[in-house]
C-alpha positions as CSV (number, residue, x, y, z in Angstrom):
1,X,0.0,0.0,0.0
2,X,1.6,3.3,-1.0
3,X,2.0,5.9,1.9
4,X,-0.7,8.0,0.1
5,X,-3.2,6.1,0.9
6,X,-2.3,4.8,4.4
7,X,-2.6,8.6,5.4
8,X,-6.2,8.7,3.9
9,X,-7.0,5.8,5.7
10,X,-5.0,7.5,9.1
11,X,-7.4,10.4,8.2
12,X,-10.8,8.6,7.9
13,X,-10.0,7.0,11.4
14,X,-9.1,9.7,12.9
15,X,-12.1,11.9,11.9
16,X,-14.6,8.8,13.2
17,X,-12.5,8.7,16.5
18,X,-12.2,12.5,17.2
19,X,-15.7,13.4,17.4
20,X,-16.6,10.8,19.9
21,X,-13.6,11.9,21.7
22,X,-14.5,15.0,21.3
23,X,-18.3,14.5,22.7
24,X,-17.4,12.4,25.3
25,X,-14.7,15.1,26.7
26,X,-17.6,17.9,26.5
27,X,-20.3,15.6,28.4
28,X,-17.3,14.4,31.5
29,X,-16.1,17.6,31.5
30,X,-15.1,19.4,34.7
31,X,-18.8,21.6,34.8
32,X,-20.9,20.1,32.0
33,X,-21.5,17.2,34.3
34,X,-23.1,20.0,37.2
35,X,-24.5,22.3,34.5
36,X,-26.5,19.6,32.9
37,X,-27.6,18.2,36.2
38,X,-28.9,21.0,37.0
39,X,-31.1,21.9,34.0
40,X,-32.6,18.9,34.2
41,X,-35.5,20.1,36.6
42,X,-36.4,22.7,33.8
43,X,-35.8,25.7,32.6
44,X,-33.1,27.8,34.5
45,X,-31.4,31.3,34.7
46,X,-28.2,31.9,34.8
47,X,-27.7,33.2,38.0
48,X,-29.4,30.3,39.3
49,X,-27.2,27.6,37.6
50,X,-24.5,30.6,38.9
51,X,-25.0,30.0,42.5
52,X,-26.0,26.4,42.5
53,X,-22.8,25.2,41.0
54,X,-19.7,25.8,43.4
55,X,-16.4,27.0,42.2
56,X,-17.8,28.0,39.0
57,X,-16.5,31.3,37.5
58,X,-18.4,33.6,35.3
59,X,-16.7,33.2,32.8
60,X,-16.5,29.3,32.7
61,X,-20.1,28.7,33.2
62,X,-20.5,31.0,30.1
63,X,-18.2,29.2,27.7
64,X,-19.4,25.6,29.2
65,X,-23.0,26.8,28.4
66,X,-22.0,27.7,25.2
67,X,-20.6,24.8,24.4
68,X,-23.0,22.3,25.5
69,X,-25.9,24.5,23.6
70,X,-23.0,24.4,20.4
71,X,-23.3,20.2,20.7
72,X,-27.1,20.2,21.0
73,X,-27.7,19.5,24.5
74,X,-29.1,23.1,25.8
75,X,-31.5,25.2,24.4
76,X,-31.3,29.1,25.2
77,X,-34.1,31.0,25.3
78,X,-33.6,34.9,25.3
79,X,-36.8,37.2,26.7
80,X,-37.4,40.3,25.4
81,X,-37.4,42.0,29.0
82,X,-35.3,44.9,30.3
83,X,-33.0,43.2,31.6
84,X,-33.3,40.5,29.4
85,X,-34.1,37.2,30.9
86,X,-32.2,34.1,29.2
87,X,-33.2,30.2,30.5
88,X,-31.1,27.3,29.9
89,X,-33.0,24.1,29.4
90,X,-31.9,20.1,28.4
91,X,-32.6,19.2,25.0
92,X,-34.2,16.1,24.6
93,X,-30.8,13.8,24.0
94,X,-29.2,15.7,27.0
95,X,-32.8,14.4,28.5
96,X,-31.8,11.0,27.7
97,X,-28.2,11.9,29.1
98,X,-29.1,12.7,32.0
99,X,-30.2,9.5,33.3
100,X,-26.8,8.2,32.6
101,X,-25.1,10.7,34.5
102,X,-27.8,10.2,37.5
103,X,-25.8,6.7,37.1
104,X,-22.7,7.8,37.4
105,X,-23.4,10.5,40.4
106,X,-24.6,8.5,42.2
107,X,-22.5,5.0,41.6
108,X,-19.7,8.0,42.5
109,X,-21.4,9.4,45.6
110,X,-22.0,5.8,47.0
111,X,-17.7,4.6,46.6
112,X,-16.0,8.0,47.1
113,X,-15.6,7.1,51.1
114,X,-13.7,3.3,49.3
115,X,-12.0,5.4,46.8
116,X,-10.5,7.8,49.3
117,X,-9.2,5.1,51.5
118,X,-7.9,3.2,48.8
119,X,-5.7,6.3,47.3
120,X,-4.8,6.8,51.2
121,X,-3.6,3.0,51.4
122,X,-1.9,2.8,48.1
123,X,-0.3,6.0,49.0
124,X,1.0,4.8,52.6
125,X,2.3,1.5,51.0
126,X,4.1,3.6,48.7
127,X,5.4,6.0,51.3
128,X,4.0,8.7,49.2
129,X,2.2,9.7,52.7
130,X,4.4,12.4,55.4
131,X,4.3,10.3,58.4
């Protein structure tokens, strides 16, 4: 097979791959996980999503929004009010998403107690603990 075409075929693969890679990092990503979470009881402001999500900056709850309304899974609404009122709200294949992630919350919220004493043994094993 001449190099040519072993680069097309690099290139096909690749451009199957990278968008799964590419969805699955948006969906596990550090807020999308608490954003969509979130929405899922209906429609919500920003400010609300704002203070119900710890840690989150301005700024990244902005570009996370945009993002996950970008891949399909928010909608935005925009009233015409002064000042204008915008609600976030879960598309219906973030919908289906979000029983997934119910999954995962909670299968994480029910081992993080084994989890954390397993990094503290593995860690004390390995001396990687100050005594």
């Amino acid at each position: 097979m001449s190099q040519g075409n072993t680069g097309v075929t690099a290139q096909v693969v690749n451009a199957e791959a990278c968008p799964l890679r590419e969805v699955l990092d948006r969906v596990v990503g550090k807020w999308s996980i608490s954003i969509l979470v979130a929405a899922a009881h209906g429609p919500i402001r920003f400010t609300e999503l704002e203070r119900s999500i710890e840690g989150i900056s301005r700024r990244m709850l902005t570009l996370t929004l945009r993002n996950l309304e970008r891949d399909g899974l928010l909608t935005r609404t925009v009233y015409p009010t002064v000042p204008p009122k915008v609600e976030y709200e879960l598309t219906t294949i973030a919908q289906e998403l979000h029983g997934t992630l119910l999954t995962l919350t909670g299968w994480a919220e029910r081992h993080r107690v084994t989890i954390a004493e397993s990094r503290a043994d593995y860690d004390e094993k390995r001396g990687l603990v100050d005594a």
